[in-house]
N, C-alpha and C positions, 0 to 999 in steps of 0.2 A: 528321029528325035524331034520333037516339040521344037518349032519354030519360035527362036524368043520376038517380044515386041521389042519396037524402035525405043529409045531413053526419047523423053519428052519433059522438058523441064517447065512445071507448069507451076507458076506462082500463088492460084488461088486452087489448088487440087483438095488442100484439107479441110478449107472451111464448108465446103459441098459449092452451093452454088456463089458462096461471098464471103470474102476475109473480113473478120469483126474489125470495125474499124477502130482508132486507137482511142482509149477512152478516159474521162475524166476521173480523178480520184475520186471524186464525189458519187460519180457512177458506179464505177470499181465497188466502194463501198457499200452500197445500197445491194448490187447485185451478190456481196459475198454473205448475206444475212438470208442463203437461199435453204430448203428444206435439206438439200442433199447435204449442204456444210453442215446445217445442225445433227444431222440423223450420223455424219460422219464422225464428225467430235463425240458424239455420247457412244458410237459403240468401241470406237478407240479408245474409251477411260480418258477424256479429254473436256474440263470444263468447258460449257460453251457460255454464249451472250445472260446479260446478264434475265435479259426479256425474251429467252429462245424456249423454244418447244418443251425442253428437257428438263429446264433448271429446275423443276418440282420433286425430278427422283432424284438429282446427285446425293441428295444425301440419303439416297435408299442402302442399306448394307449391301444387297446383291451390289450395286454401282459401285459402291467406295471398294469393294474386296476388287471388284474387277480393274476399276483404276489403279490400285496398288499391284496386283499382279501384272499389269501391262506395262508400269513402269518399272517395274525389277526386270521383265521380259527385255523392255527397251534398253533399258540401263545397262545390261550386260552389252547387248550387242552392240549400242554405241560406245562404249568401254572398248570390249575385246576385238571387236572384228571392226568398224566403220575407220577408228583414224587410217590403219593401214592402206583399207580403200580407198580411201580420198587421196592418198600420199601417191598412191600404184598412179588413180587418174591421174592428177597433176604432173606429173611427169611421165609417165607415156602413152597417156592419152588424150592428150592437149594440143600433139601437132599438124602437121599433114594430114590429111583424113579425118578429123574429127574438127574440125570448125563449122562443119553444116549444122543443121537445126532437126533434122530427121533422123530416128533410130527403129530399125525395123528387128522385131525383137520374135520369132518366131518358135514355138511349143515355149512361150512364155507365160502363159495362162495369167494370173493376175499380178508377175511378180514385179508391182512398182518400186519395191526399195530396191531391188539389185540394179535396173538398167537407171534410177536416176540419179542413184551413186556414180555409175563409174562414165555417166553419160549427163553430165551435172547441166551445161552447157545447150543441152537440146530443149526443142520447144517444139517437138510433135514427134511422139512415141507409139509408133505400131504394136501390140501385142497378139500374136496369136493362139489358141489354143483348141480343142475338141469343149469345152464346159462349155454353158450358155449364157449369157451377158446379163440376166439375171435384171431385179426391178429393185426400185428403191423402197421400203417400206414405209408406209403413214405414222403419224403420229399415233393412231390406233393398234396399228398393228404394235407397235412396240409395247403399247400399255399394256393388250393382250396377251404378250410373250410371258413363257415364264423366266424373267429377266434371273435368278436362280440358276437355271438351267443352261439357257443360252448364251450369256454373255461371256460364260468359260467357255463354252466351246467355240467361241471367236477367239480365244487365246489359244485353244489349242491348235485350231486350222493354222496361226501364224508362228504357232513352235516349232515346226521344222525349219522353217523357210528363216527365222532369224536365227537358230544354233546349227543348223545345216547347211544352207544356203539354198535349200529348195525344196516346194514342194512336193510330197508323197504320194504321186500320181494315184494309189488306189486311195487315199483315205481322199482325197480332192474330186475322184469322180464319186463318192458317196455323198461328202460331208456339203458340196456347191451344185448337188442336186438336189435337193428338198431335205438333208438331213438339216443342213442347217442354217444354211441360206436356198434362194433358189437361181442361183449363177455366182458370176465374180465380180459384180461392181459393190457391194457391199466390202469385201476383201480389202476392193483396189480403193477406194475411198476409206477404209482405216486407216489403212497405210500411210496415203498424203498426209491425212489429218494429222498421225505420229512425225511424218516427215517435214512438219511446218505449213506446211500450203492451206489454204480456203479453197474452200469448191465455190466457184464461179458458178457454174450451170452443169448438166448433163442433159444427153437425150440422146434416145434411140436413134443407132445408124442403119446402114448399111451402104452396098455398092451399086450402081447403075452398070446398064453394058458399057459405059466409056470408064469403069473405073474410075468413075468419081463418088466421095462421099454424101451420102445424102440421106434426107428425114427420112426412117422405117415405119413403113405402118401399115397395116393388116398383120398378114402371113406371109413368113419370106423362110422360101427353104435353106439357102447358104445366104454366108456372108453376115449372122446376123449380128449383132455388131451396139455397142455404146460409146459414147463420146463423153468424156470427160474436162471441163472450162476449169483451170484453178491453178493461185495465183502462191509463190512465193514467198518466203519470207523478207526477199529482197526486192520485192516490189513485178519482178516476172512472171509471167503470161504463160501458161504450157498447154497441150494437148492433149489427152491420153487416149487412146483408142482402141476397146480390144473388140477382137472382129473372130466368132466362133466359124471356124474354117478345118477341112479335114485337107493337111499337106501332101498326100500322099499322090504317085503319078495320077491314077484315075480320078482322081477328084481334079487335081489340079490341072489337069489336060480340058477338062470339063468347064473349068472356073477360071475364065476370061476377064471379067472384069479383076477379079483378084491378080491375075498377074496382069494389064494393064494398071491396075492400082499402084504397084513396085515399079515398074518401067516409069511412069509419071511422076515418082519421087524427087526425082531428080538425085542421084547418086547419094543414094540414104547410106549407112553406116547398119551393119547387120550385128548382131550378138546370138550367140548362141550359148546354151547352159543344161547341163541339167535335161539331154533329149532324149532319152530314154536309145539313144544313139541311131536315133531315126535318118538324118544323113547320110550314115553308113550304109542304108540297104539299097538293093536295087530298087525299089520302088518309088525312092523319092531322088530319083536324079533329074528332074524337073525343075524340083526347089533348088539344089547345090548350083544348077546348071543358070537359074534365074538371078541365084545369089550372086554367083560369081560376073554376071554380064552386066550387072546394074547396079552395083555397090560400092563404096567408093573404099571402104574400108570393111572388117571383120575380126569381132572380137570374140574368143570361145574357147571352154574348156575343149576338152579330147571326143567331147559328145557332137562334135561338132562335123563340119566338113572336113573327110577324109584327104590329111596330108600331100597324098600322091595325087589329090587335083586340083590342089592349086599349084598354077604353073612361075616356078620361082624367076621366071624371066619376065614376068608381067604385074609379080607382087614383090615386094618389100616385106620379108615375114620376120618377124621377133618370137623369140620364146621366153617364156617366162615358170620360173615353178621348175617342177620337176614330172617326168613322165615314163614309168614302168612298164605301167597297162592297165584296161579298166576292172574296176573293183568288180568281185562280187560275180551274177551270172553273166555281167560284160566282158570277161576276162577272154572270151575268143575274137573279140574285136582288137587284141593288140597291132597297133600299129606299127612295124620293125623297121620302118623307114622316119616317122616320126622319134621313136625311140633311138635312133642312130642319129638324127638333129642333133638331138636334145643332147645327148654325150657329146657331143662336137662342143657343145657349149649353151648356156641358159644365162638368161638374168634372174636376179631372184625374186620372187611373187611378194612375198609377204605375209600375207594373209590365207587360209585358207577357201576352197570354193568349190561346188562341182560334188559327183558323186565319193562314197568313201569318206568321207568327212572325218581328219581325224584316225583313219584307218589305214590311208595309203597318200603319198604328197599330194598337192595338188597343184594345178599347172593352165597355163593362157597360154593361148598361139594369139598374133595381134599381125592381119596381113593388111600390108595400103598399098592400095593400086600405084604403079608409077606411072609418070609422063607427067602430062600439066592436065589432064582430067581429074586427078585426087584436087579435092577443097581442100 
């Protein structure tokens, strides 16, 4: 077995080599009038400034159809699915375990509405995925587009993920390869933009051999990676970080600064969703085995890390939802030990999440480390 790294609680680990130091509103301001905040607002159907890049097509029809169809889109899902999640976080997701400001969100690909829902409170968010971190497009390039064409099919890449709760792994490894974007920071900056936030800044990451974050540039075979700066609507500061990584044993045995990256967190808080039930096989017991040594907490559907290895004399585990087995061709992944919890007794979720949507319950396992190590 993979030898895990020592925990290292390192206070400037995310800003690469310097934490941005605290800044004047006056600053704040100037910096949120940046390219990325304008190009984010117009493909989310979101007015922007009145002197920004864009203001010339809002009143294009392709624009205005697309801003009506993303707020019917939005409208449902803040309606039917958001208060419930905010209700679930506020109440059991607010205690022990979850006061850090780090949430490590792995085969999360670009999905910034689910972890900053129910991880409201955090202010540096890991995501991982296989797609690639993808570039921001110019003002040019957007003119060029056929805005017609493309801007539905930025609604469509975000149809599953807001009446499902997750993205459609094949149609995501076509549509954030050149069908329609070229990566997920186009995604992940709709998203905020719908979510209230300003885009601060972004730039290209990646990891050094100490697992620190730091400026990309050239050719970099792993780890390749974007950073995302942007601000609240309540005046707060966040991270966003998705880093294109393959989780699997050999890769991961391979990619050192990636698990020193986790180990330096300092007792992040993990989520799982939606993993095509990658935990479950032999091959990724590297990841579970990393999860479980350096996390201070973990939140996940059934797709997540298998039952029988978290050890109930070292976690605090809650259930939530209901759990039968997994929908669909996960149905030989049932877990008879999980599923024998769960009858013993559950709280109840609320909302729906996870695969099966709608087809079968859905259900959160929520473990926190004991001792005086959980935040």
């Amino acid at each position: 077995m993979l030898r895990l790294l020592p925990v290292v609680a390192v206070s400037l680990w995310f800003g690469g080599c310097s934490q941005p130091k605290t800044e004047t509103k006056k600053s704040v301001a100037r910096q949120a009038e940046t390219e990325a905040n304008d190009i984010a607002r117009f493909l989310a159907g979101v007015p922007g400034r009145a002197d920004g890049p864009f203001r010339d097509l809002e009143p294009a029809a392709a624009w205005r159809r697309h801003k009506e169809s993303f707020d019917r889109m939005w409208g449902v899902f803040e309606e039917k699915r958001l208060p419930a999640m905010r209700a679930f976080q506020e109440k059991e997701l607010s205690g022990a375990g979850f006061s850090g400001d780090f949430v490590l969100y792995p085969f999360g690909g670009p999905d910034v509405l689910t972890v900053t829902t129910l991880f409201p409170k955090a202010r540096n968010y890991v995501l991982i995925g296989l797609e690639p971190p993808g570039t921001l497009p110019s003002r040019e390039d957007v003119l060029a587009a056929d805005l017609e064409r493309q801007l539905p099919r930025m609604e469509q890449t975000l149809d599953s993920l807001l009446r499902r709760s997750f993205f459609i792994t094949a149609s995501m490894d076509k549509e954030l390869r050149g069908q329609i974007t070229d990566g997920l920071l186009q995604v992940m900056l709709v998203q905020l933009a719908r979510r209230g936030y300003t885009v601060l800044s972004h730039d290209r990451v990646t990891l050094n051999d100490a697992g620190e974050l730091v400026a990309r540039t050239g050719t970099v075979r792993r780890n390749r990676g974007v950073r995302i700066e942007a601000q609240g609507a309540k005046g707060e500061v966040a991270r966003f970080v998705y880093l294109a990584a393959n989780l699997n044993n050999k890769w991961l045995e391979e990619n050192e600064p990636l698990r020193k990256f986790v180990a330096r967190a300092g007792q992040p808080a993990a989520f799982f969703k939606s993993t095509s039930y990658m935990p479950h096989k032999r091959e990724f017991s590297v990841l579970r085995d990393l999860i479980l040594a350096h996390c201070r907490a973990v939140v996940q559907d059934d797709s997540g890390i298998p039952y029988k290895y978290v050890d109930r004399g070292k976690w605090d585990v809650r259930l939530y939802g209901e759990y039968k087995q997994p929908y669909g061709s996960f149905r030989y992944l049932v877990q008879k030990d999980l599923r024998k919890a769960y009858e013993a007794g559950a709280a109840p979720l609320g909302f729906r999440i996870g695969y099966g949507f709608g087809r079968v319950p859905s259900g959160l396992q929520v473990f926190v480390k004991k001792g005086p190590g959980r935040i």
